[in-house]
Each structure stands twice: as structure tokens, then as C-alpha cells.
C-alpha positions in Angstrom: -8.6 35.6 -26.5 -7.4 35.1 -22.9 -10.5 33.0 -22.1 -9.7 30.7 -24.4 -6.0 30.7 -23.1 -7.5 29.8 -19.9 -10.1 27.0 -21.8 -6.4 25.5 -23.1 -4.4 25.5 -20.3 -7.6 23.9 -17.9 -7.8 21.0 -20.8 -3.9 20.4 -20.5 -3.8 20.1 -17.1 -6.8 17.6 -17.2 -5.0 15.3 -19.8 -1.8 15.4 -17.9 -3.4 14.0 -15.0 -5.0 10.9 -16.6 -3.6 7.8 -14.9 -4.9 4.7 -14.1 -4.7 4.6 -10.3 -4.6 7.4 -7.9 -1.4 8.2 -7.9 -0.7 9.2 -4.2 1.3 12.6 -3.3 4.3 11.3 -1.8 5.9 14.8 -0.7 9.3 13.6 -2.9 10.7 15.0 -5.4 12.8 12.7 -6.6 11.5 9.7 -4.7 14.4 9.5 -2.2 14.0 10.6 1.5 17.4 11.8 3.4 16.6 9.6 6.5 14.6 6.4 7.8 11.4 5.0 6.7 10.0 5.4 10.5 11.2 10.0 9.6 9.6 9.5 6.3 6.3 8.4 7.6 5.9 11.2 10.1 6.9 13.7 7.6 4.2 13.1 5.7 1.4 13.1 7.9 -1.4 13.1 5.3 -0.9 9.6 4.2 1.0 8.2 6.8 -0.1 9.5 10.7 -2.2 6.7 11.3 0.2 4.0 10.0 3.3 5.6 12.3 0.7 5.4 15.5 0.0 1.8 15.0 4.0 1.5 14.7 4.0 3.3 18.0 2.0 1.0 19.6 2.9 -2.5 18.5 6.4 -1.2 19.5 8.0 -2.0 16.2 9.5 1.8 15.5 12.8 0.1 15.6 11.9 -2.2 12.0 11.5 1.1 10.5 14.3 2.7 11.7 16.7 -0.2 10.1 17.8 -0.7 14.0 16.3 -4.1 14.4 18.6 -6.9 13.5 17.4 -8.6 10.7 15.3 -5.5 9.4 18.5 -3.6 8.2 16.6 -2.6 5.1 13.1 -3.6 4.6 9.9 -3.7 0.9 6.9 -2.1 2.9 3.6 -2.5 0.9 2.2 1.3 3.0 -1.7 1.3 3.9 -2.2 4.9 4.0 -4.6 7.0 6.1 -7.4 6.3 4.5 -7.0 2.6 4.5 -6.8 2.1 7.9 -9.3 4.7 8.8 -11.9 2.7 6.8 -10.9 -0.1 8.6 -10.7 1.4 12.1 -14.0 2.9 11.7 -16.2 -0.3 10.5 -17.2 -3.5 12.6 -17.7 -7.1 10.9 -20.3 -9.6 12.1 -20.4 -12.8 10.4 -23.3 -15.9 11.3 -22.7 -18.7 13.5 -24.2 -21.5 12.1 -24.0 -22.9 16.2 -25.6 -20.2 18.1 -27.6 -19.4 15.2 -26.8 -16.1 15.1 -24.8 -13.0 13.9 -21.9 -12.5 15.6 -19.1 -9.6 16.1 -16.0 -10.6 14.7 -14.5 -7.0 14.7 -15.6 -4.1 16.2 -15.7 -0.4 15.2 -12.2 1.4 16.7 -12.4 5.2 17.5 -8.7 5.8 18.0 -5.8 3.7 17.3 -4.9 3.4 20.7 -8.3 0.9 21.2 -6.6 -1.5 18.6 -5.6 -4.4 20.5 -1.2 -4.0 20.7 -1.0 -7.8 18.6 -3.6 -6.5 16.4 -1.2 -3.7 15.9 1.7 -5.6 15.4 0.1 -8.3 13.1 -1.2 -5.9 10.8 1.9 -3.9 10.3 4.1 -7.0 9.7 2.1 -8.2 7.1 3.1 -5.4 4.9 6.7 -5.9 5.9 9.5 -8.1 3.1 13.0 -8.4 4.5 15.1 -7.0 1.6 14.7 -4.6 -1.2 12.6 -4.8 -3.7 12.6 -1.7 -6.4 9.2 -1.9 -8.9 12.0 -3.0 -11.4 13.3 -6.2 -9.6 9.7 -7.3 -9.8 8.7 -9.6 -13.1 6.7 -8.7 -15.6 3.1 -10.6 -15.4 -0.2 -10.8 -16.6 -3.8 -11.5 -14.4 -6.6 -12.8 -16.5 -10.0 -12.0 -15.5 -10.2 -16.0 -15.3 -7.6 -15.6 -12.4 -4.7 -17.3 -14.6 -1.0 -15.9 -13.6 1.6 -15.5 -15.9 5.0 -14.8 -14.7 5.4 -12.3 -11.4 6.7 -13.3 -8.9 5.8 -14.4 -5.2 6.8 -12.4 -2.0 6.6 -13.6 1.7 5.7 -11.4 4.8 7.3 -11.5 7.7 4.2 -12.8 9.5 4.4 -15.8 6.8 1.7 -14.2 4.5 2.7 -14.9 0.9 1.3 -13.0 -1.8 1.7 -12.7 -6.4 2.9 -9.4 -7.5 3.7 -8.3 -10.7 4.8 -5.5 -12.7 3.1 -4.1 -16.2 2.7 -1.1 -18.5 -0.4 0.6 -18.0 -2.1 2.3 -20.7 -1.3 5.8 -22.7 -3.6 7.9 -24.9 -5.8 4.8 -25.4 -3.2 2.6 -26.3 -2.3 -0.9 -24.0 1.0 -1.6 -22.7 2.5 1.9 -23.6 2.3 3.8 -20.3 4.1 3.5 -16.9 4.9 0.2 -15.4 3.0 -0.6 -12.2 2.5 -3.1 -9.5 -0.4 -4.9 -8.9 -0.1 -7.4 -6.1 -2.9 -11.1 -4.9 -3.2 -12.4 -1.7 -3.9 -15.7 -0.7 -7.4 -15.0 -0.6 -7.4 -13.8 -4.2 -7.5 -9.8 -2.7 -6.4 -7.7 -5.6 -4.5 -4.8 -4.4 -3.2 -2.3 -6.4 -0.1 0.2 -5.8 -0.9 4.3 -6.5 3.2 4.7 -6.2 6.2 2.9 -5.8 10.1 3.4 -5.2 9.6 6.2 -2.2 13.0 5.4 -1.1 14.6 6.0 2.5 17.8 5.1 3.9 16.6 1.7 5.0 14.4 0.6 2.4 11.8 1.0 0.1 7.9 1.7 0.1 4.9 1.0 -2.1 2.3 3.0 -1.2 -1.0 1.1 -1.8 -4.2 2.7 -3.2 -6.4 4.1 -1.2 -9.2 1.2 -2.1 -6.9 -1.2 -0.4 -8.9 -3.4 2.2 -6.6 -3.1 5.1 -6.3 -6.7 6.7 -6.5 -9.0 3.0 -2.5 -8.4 2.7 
């Protein structure tokens, strides 16, 4: 009998957990942090070391803070960890049609600290909208697989990167358009980039935690 107690409450957990991103483990209860988005970050060191060194080092701990003028209260789309680790770790060639040649256009980082300091700063502030936006200020759309938008909405970065998000309602036992709403977000290169979980709250703003499949750089 209690083995199949056990059989029951295994299967129950299982189900509970179907979702259709990877929801990442924000360390919130109730999705609200008693302090600043820069003291959120290095609380939660699992998702977020990496991001709160590059901060560090592009000098920019005052944005997160809300101690910058102009960046009061801040949207930040988050790379996690694991985002920027895969990033960090992996160079890119591409070919040069002149020299004939492959060439390095970004090489392999061991330690954030290697990251060039504009580097740094660049790829931070991309993920950085002046304002707040909660998931429920942004519209309702709909991404074909032909590319077609409907409705959304577009946000600007403060390093002049624009990009489409959208909200929707995921799916629940089988069934389209009955589960949570997410965000879903296109660059201008057409980089789909998905959110694992939204509204982690601070005293100066808002974060989105992107999913860990996120290539960091196409923001």
C-alpha cells in the first residue's frame, strides 16, 4: 500500500511541474524583493553572479541601484548565469571574403574580468528599458511560424536596440490558450527569446529573467 502512495505522490509532483519553459528559481516568494535590483542580483547568486560582475565592471552598479538620474526605475530583460557563461566560454570566427580567410571575430573569455569594460557596458544596457513594464502592461500578440506579428508591442533599449514582445497564454493539460500568460520577445535580427519568469520586483524596477537558451548578444 505505501508503495503505491509513493507511485502517486512521485506522479503528482511530475504533472505539477509541466510548463512550457524552464521556469527559473527566483529565490521570491511572492515575487517582490525588499531592496534594489543591483541587492537582488547578488542575493541570488545562482542565476545572477556573473551578470552583477559584468555590472561591476562596466561601472553601471549605480543603474541598478535607481541612483543614476534617469534610471530611477528601470524593465531589465536578465541573462542569467548560464547565458553568459555560454557566451564567455565560446569564440566566433566568421570568413573574410578579402583575406580569404576565417577570421576571429570573438574570442573565448575565461573570467569576466577579460571582457573588454565597453563590451561590458554594451551588453548590459541592451537589456536595460527606462520605465516599468509589468508582464501585464505588455499586449497580447501572436508569432506565426511565417514570422507575421499580431499586436505586441515594441520596446527600445537604452543602447537604441528595439525589439517586439508580447504576452500570451501558454498551454494547460493539452489545451491552447488556457495556461499562464508569458512573454516572448524578437530582436531586430529576428532572435526569438523567450522569458522562464517575469515580475521579480525590487524597489527600483522590474526583471524578466530570460531562459537559459537565450543567446546572450542577439538582445
Amino acid at each position: 500500500m505505501i508503495k503505491y502512495v509513493i507511485i502517486i505522490i512521485v506522479l503528482f509532483t511530475l504533472g505539477s511541474c509541466e510548463t512550457n519553459y524552464g521556469i527559473i528559481n527566483t529565490g521570491l516568494a511572492n515575487g517582490k524583493f525588499d531592496g534594489s535590483m543591483y541587492e537582488y542580483f547578488q542575493a541570488n547568486h545562482y542565476d545572477w553572479d556573473s551578470l552583477v560582475l559584468m555590472i561591476d565592471r562596466a561601472g553601471l552598479k549605480d543603474v541598478f541601484t535607481g541612483e543614476r538620474a534617469g534610471y530611477e526605475e528601470i524593465t531589465f530583460f536578465g541573462p542569467t548565469n548560464h547565458t553568459i557563461r555560454l557566451w564567455m566560454y565560446k569564440s566566433e570566427q566568421r570568413w573574410d571574403s578579402e583575406l580569404q580567410q576565417m577570421v576571429v571575430i570573438k574570442k573565448a573569455y575565461n573570467r569576466v574580468d577579460e571582457i573588454p569594460v565597453e563590451d561590458c557596458r554594451r551588453l548590459v544596457m541592451e537589456h536595460v528599458v527606462k520605465g516599468v513594464y509589468m508582464r501585464d502592461d505588455i499586449s497580447e500578440g501572436t508569432l506565426a511560424e511565417s514570422g507575421d506579428r499580431e499586436g505586441g508591442m515594441t520596446l527600445t533599449g537604452v543602447e537604441g536596440n528595439s525589439f517586439w514582445i508580447f504576452s500570451f497564454r501558454g498551454m494547460y493539460q493539452g489545451i491552447a490558450g488556457q495556461g499562464a500568460v508569458s512573454l516572448k520577445l524578437v530582436s531586430e535580427i529576428g532572435q526569438e527569446i523567450k522569458v522562464a519568469s517575469s515580475n521579480l520586483e525590487s524597489d527600483n524596477g522590474v526583471v524578466h529573467s530570460l531562459h537559459y537558451d537565450y543567446p546572450f548578444g542577439t538582445l
